[in-house]
C-alpha positions, 0 to 999 in steps of 0.5 A: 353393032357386031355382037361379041362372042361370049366365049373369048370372054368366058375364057378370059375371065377364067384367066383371070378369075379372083380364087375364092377365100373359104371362110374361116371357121370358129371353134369356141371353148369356154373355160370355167373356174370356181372363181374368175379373178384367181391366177390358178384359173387365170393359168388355165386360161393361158394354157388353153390360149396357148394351145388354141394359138398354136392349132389356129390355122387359115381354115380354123381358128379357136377361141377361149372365153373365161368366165366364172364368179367373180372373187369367192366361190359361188355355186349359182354365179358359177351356173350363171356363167356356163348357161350364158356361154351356152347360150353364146354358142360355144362349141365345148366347156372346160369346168371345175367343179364347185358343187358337182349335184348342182352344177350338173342339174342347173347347167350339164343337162342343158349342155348335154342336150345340145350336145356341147361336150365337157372336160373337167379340170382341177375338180371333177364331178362326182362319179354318179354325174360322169356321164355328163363329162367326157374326162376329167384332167388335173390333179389326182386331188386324193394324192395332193392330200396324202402328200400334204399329210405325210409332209405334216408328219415330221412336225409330229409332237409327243403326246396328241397333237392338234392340226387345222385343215382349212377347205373351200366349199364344203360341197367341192369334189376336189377339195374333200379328196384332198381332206380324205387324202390328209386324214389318211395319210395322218391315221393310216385309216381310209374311213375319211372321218374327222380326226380325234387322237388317231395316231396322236392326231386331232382336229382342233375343234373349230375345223376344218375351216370352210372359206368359200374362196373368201380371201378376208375370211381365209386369212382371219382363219389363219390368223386365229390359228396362229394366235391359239398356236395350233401347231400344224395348219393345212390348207388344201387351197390357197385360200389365205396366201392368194391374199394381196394382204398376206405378206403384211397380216403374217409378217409379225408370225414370222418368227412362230412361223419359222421356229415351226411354233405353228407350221403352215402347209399349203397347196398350190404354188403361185407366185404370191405363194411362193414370196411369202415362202422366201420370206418364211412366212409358210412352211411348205407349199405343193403345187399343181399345173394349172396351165397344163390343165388348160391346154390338155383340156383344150386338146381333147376339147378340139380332138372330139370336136373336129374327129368325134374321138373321145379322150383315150383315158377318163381321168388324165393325172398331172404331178404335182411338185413340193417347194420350201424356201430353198428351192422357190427359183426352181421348185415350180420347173420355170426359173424366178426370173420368167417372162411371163411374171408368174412361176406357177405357169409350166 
């Protein structure tokens, strides 16, 4: 049999060769709340999902996992769920922080000797820990306080008059700038200490209330402030009100709630928060960007990663914004009726 030649046949195949797929590559964050079933950290999520939808292309594709302790605030749950997603092999974390000492010596060293960058959202490391992060973006947390205070102001009574500021941990940056921006705003004085008849203002003795996240233990708080009638509370979370059982345990304070007997103020405006804000069951809520949060980080995450260019400024502040019960349907920039069932999302 006649041998065929080759090169017809090399040319042929030339012709008709099949294109190589490059392989799409992957880019993972991991995003890290104090807690994980909490629908501010929840937000955040959605914000880096968004921003990771919008950037995935035929060659990269990015990814977001969520993690974090599972219902209250827990320094070593929280530890736990950033070495697991180190060991995962995520390319970058977004973190807020709980406990800024611990978090950086049981978990950030790690990260930082694999090179796995950092952002900081909604609560930063302290400034002695930085260098373990690349940005912080989120609130301005000493800011939210001051706002939080000087809308107490109004409710000022003769004489001295008690409030009660409730926190998370005792140990959370973000939380104690927001106590530190309160008492600044009710004294006028940037020492940070308790509050004792500065400017006819005391801190009633049993607070400030620590709550860990614990709804349960948030609400029994609340509910002992309204029954020693202590007239001014502040709660520099959500802590009580992302309670389910909210609406029922205040509803029979309403009219002491309404008649500013007992004026609750509060951060943060989810969409339980701002329902029980239509039916006058707080006063006043000021409200964060979680989702912003998340999609910001998630950009400065993917812009290190893939050009190696830090973010163009350390701290990234989002406003806040303040809801009453007049305005709940646009205090939060997304109309009541959002597809998306929840109000706090931007």
């Amino acid at each position: 049999m006649k041998a065929l030649s080759l090169f017809p046949l090399l040319c042929l195949g030339a012709l008709f060769a099949i294109p190589q797929v490059l392989a799409q590559e992957t880019l993972t964050l991991g995003l890290i709340g104090k807690t994980k079933k909490d629908s501010f950290y929840e937000q955040s999520l959605h914000g880096c999902q968004a921003y990771a939808k919008a950037h995935t292309s035929a060659e990269l594709r990015i990814d977001c996992l969520y993690g974090g302790p599972e219902y209250f605030q827990d320094i070593r749950e929280q530890v736990i769920a950033i070495n697991e997603m180190i060991a995962h092999g995520v390319d970058g974390l977004l973190v807020s922080t709980t406990d800024s000492q611990y978090l950086v010596e049981h978990a950030l060293v790690s990260a930082k000797a694999r090179h796995i960058p950092v952002i900081t959202f909604d609560s930063d490391l302290l400034p002695e820990h930085s260098g373990y992060r690349l940005a912080y973006v989120g609130t301005n947390n000493f800011d939210l306080g001051v706002a939080l205070g000087n809308y107490a102001k109004q409710f000022k009574t003769q004489g001295q008059t008690l409030v009660c500021i409730q926190s998370g941990n005792v140990s959370t940056p973000n939380l104690d700038e927001r106590i530190r921006g309160v008492r600044f705003a009710l004294s006028g004085e940037a020492t940070g200490q308790r509050l004792d008849d500065a400017n006819g203002w005391k801190e009633y003795d049993r607070c400030p209330f620590y709550t860990s996240g614990k709804r349960d233990m948030a609400l029994n708080q609340l509910e002992l402030v309204l029954k020693k009638s202590v007239p001014v509370f502040i709660a520099v979370a959500g802590f009580a009100q992302f309670s389910p059982h909210y609406i029922t345990r205040m509803t029979p304070y309403r009219r002491q709630i309404s008649s500013h007997e007992t004026v609750i103020i509060s951060a943060d405006t989810e969409a339980l928060q701002l329902e029980a804000l239509e039916q006058a069951l707080s006063t006043v809520n000021i409200g964060q960007r979680p989702f912003e949060m998340g999609r910001l980080g998630a950009e400065m995450l993917h812009q290190y990663l893939t050009t190696g260019k830090a973010p163009s400024t350390e701290f990234s502040y989002l406003g806040f914004h303040t809801c009453t019960r007049e305005n709940t349907g646009t205090c939060t920039g997304v109309e009541a009726n959002d597809s998306a069932g929840t109000r706090g999302v931007y």
